[in-house]
C-alpha positions in Angstrom: 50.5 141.6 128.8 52.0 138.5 128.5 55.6 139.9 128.2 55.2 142.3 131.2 54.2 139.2 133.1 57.5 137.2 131.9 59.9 140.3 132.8 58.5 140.4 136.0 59.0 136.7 136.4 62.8 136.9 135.6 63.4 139.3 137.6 61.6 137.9 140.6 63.8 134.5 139.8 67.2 136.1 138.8 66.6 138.6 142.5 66.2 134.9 144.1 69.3 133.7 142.8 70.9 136.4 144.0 69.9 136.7 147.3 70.3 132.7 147.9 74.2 133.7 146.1 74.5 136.4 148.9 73.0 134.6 151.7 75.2 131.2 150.6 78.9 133.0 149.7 78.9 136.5 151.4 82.6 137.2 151.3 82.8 136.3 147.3 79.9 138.3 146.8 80.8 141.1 148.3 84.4 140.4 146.7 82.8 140.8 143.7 81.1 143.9 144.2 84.1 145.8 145.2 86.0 144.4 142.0 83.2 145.5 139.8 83.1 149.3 141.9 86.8 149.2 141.1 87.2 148.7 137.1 84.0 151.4 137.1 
C-alpha cells in the first residue's frame, strides 16, 4: 500500500516538473522532443 502511494507521488511530482519545464522553456522542450522522435 505504501509503495502504490509513493509511485503515485513521483509521478504526480516528476508530471509537475514537467509541465512547469514546458510552461517555463517551450521552444527547448519541444526541441527536445523532436530530437528524441529523431534518434527513435
Amino acid at each position: 500500500m505504501f509503495w502504490i502511494y509513493w509511485d503515485t507521488a513521483w509521478s504526480l511530482i516528476i508530471s509537475g516538473i514537467m509541465v512547469a519545464t514546458i510552461v517555463s522553456h517551450p521552444d527547448a522542450e519541444f526541441a527536445e522532443v523532436r530530437a528524441a522522435r529523431r534518434s527513435m
